[in-house]
C-alpha positions as a Python dict, from the first residue, in 0.01 Angstrom:
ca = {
    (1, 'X'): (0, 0, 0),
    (2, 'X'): (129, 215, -310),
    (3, 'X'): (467, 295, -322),
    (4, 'X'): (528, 682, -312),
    (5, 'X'): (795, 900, -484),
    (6, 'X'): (824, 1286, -406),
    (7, 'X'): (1029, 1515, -682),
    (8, 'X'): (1359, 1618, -585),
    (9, 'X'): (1472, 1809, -838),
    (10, 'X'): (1397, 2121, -992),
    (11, 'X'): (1303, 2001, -1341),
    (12, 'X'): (979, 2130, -1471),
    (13, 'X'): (881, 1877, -1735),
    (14, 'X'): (808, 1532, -1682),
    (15, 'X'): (829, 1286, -1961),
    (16, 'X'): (690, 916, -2042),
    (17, 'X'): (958, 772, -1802),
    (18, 'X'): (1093, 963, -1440),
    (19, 'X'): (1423, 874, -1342),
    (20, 'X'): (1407, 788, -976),
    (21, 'X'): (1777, 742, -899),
    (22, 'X'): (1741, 375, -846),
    (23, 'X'): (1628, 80, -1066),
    (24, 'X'): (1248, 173, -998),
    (25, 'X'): (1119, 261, -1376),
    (26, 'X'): (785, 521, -1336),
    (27, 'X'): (607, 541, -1684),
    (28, 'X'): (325, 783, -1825),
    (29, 'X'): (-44, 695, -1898),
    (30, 'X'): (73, 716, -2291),
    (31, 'X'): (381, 493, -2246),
    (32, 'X'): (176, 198, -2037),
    (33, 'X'): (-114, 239, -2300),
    (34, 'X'): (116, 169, -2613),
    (35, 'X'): (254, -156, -2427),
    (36, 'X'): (-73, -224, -2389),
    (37, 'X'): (-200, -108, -2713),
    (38, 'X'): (100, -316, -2888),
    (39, 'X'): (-21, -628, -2665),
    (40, 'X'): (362, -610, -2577),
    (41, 'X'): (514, -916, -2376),
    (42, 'X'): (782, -899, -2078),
    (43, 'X'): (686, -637, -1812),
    (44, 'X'): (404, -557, -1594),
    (45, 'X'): (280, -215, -1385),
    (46, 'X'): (143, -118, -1080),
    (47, 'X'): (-4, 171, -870),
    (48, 'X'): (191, 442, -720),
    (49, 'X'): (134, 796, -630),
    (50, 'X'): (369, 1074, -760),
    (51, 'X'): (338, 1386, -518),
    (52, 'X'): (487, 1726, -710),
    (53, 'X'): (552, 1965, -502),
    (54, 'X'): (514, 1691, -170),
    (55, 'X'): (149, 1639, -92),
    (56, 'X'): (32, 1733, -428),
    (57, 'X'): (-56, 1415, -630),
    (58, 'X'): (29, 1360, -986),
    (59, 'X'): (-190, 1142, -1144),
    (60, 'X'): (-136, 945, -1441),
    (61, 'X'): (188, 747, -1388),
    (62, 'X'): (287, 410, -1312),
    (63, 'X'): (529, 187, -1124),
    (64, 'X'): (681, -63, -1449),
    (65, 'X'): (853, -359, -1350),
    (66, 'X'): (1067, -544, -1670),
    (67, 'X'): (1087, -874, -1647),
    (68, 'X'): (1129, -1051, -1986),
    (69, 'X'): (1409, -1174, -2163),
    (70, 'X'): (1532, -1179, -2505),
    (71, 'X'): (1265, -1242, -2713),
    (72, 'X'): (994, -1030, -2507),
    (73, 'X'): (882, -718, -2640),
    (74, 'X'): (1032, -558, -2311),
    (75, 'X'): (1344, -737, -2141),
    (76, 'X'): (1581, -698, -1896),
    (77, 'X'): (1968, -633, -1924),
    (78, 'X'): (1978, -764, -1594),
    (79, 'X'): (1769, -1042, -1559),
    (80, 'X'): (1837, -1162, -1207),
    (81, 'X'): (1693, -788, -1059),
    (82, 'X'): (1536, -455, -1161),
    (83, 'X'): (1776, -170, -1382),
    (84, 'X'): (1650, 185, -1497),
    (85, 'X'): (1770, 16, -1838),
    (86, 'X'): (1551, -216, -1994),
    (87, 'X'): (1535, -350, -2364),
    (88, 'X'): (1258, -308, -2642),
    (89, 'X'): (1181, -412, -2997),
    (90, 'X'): (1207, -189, -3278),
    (91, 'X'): (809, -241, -3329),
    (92, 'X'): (765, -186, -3008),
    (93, 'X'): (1002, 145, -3053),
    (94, 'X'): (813, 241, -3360),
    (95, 'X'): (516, 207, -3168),
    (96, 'X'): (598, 475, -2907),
    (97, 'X'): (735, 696, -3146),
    (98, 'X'): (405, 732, -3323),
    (99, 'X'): (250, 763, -2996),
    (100, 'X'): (469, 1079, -2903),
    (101, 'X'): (658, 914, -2635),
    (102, 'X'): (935, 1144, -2514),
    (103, 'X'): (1207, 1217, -2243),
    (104, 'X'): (1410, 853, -2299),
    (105, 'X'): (1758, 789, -2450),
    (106, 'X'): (1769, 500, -2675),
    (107, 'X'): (2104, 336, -2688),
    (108, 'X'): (2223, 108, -2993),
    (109, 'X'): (2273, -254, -2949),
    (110, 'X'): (2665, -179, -2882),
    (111, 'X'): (2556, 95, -2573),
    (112, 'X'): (2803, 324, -2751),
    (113, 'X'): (2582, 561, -2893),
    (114, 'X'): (2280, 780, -2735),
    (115, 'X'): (1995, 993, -2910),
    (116, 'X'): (1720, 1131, -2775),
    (117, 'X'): (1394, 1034, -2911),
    (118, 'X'): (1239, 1327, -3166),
    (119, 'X'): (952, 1533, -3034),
}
């Protein structure tokens, strides 16, 4: 069975990562084939549909679970369960950028500051 999310709000553009108001992460076909691409360690995917409005089926996206720790190309903050949060590597970073990965904040290592990612 594939989990399924409907959209809520009234955004119209929908990035490499959907904020589902819980610690499910949904990424894009581009984000999932960079990890891949960068033969990145620490997470793993799976299917779900995405219906936009309900009962119309977005393809292209998929559930992403984070499970490695420090170390890992991915990791989690929280390593005992599932966050939106995760962590990354700066090659791994680099590696989306060029890819044109969009719609995620990136937070420093102190949390303090946010910037958007350039488009």
């Amino acid at each position: 069975m594939e989990p399924r999310f409907a959209r809520q709000n009234k955004g119209r553009k929908f990035g490499d990562l959907l904020w589902t108001t819980g610690p499910t992460k949904i990424a894009s076909d581009r984000f999932v084939a960079v990890l891949e691409e960068s033969r990145a360690t620490g997470y793993s995917t799976f299917p779900v549909e995405i219906e936009n409005p309900p009962g119309i089926v977005l393809p292209r996206y998929h559930g992403l679970v984070v499970f490695g720790r420090p170390g890992d190309d991915c990791f989690s903050i929280m390593p005992a369960e599932q966050h939106w949060k995760f962590g990354i590597t700066g090659a791994l970073l680099r590696d989306l950028r060029t890819a044109g990965a969009d719609d995620f904040e990136i937070l420093d290592e102190s949390s303090v500051a946010a910037a958007p990612l350039p488009r």
